[in-house]
C-alpha positions as CSV (number, residue, x, y, z in Angstrom):
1,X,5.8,17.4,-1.2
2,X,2.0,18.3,-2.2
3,X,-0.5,15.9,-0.7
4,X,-1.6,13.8,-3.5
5,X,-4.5,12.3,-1.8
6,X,-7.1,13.4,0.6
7,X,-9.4,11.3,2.2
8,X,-11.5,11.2,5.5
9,X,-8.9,10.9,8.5
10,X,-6.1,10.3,6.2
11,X,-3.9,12.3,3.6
12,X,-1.5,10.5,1.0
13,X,1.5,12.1,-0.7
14,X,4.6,10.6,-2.1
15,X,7.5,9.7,0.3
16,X,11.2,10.9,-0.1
17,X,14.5,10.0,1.1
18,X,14.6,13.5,2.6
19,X,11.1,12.8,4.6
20,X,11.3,11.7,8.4
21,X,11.7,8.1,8.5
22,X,12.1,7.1,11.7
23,X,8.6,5.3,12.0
24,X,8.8,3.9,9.0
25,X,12.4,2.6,9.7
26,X,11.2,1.1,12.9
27,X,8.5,-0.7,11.0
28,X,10.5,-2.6,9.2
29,X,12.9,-3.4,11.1
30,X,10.2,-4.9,13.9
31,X,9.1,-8.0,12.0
32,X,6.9,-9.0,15.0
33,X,4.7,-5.9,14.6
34,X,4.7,-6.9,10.8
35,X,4.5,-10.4,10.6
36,X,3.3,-10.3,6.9
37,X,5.7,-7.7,5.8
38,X,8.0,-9.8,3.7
39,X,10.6,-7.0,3.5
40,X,11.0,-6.3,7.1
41,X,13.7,-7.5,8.8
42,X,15.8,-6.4,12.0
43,X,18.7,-5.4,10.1
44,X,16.9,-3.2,7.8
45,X,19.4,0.2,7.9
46,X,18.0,3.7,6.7
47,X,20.9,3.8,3.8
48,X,18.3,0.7,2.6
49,X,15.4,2.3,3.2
50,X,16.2,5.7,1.4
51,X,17.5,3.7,-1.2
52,X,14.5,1.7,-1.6
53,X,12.9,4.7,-1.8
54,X,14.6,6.8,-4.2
55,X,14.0,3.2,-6.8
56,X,10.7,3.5,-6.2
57,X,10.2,7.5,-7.1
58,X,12.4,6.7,-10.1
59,X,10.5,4.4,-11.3
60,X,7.9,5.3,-14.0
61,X,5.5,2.5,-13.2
62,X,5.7,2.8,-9.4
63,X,3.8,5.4,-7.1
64,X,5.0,4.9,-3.0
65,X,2.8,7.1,-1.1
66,X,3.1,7.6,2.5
67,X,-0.1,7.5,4.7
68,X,-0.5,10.5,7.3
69,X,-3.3,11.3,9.9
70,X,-5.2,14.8,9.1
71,X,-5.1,15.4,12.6
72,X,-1.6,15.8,13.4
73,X,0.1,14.9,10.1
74,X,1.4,11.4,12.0
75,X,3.2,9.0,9.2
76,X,1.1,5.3,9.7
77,X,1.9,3.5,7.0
78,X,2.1,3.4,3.0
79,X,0.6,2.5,0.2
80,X,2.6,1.4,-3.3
81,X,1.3,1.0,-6.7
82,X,4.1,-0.9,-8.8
83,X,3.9,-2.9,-12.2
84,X,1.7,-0.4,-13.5
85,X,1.0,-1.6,-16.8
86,X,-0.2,1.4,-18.8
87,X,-1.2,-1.0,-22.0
88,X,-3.0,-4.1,-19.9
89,X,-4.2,-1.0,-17.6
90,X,-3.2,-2.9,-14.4
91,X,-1.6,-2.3,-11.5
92,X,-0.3,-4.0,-8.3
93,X,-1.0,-3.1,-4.7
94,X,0.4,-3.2,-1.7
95,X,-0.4,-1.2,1.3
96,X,1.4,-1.5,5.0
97,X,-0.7,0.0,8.1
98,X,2.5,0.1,10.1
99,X,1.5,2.0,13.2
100,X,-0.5,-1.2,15.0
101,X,-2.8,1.5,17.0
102,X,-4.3,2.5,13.4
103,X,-5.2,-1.1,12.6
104,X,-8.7,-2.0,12.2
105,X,-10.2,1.2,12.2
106,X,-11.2,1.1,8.5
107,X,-8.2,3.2,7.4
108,X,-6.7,0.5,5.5
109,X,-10.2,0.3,3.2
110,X,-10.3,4.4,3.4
111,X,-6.9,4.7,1.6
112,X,-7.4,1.6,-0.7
113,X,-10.6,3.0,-2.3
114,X,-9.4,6.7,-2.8
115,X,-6.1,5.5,-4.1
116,X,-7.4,3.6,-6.5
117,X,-9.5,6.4,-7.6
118,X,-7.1,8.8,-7.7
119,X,-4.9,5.9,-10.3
120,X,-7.9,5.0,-12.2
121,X,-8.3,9.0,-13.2
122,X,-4.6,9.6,-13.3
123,X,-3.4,6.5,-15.0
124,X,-7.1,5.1,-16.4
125,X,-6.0,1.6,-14.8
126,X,-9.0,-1.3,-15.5
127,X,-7.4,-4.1,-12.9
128,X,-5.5,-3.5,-9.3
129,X,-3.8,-7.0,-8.2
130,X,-2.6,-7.6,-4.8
131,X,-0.8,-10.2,-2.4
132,X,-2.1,-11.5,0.9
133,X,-0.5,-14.5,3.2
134,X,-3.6,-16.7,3.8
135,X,-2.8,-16.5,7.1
136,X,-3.3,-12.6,7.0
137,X,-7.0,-13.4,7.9
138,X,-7.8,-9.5,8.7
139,X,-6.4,-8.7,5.7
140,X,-7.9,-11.0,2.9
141,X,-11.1,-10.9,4.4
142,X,-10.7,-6.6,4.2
143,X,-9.5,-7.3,-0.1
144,X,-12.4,-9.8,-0.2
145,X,-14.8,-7.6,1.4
146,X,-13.7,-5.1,-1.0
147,X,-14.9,-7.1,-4.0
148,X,-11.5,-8.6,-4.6
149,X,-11.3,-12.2,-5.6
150,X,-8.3,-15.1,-5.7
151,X,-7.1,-15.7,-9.1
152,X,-3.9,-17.2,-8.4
153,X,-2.2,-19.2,-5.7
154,X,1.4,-19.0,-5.4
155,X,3.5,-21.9,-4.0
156,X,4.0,-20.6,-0.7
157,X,0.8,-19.4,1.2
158,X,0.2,-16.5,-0.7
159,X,-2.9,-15.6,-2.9
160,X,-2.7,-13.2,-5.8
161,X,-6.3,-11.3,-6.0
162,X,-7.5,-9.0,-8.6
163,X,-10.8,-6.9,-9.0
164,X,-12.1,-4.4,-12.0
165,X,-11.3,-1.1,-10.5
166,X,-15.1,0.2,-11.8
167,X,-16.5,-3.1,-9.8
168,X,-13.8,-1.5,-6.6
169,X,-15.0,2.2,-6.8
170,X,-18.7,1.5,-7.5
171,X,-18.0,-0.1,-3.6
């Protein structure tokens, strides 16, 4: 599959059932390296991950893109665009760093900003919309740093933030 994305330290392309999924497979199905991973869970099986996966590149208002090192092509985590509303020009975010020795480098903000470019110009969306836990500390203060802000608070501890994708990229 042709790399979609390129950015500093990281490239982006989208994932396939066919793709080496042992990483990824291990991330979810070690919820204590992903403790705000709703979806993980110990009895996650590859059957339901390829599966998951082959919904997702069916989908015509879903992009799942895998997130690889330049240096030696290593799979650290994903990034998915779903709900992409091509009237309301929105779409929602959600991005796993699953590989914990790629955490807080700045790779997360990396792959947000030149993902959301590349979906602005492919797709011309106005609004990205994500979910945090508000105990994700590293995280919200990352979207808010970002320019994201809370619009919504869900009944369990999870914010819904949104920013203009100009106000994002002009970052």
């Amino acid at each position: 599959m042709a790399i979609l994305i390129k950015t500093e330290r990281c490239f982006l392309k989208e994932l396939n059932e066919d793709d080496d999924l042992k990483r990824y497979l291990y991330w979810m199905q070690t919820p204590s390296n992903n403790p705000f991973i709703k979806s993980s869970n110990v009895n996650y099986n590859l059957l339901q991950l390829k599966d998951f996966i082959i919904r997702c590149n069916k989908q015509q208002n879903v992009v799942l893109l895998g997130i690889y090192t330049n240096e030696r092509s290593l799979h650290i985590g994903n990034i998915k665009f779903d709900e992409i509303d091509f009237v309301k020009k929105s779409a929602m975010l959600g991005i796993l760093i699953g590989d914990k020795d790629f955490r807080g480098k700045g790779i997360a903000r990396e792959v947000i900003l030149n993902s959301v470019l590349w979906l602005t110009n492919k797709y011309k969306i106005d609004t990205v919309k994500l979910g945090v836990d508000s105990n994700n500390l590293e995280a919200f203060n990352l979207y808010q740093s970002l320019g994201f802000e809370i619009f919504e608070k869900s009944t369990s501890s999870e914010y819904i933030m949104k920013i203009n994708s100009s106000k994002l990229l002009g970052n």
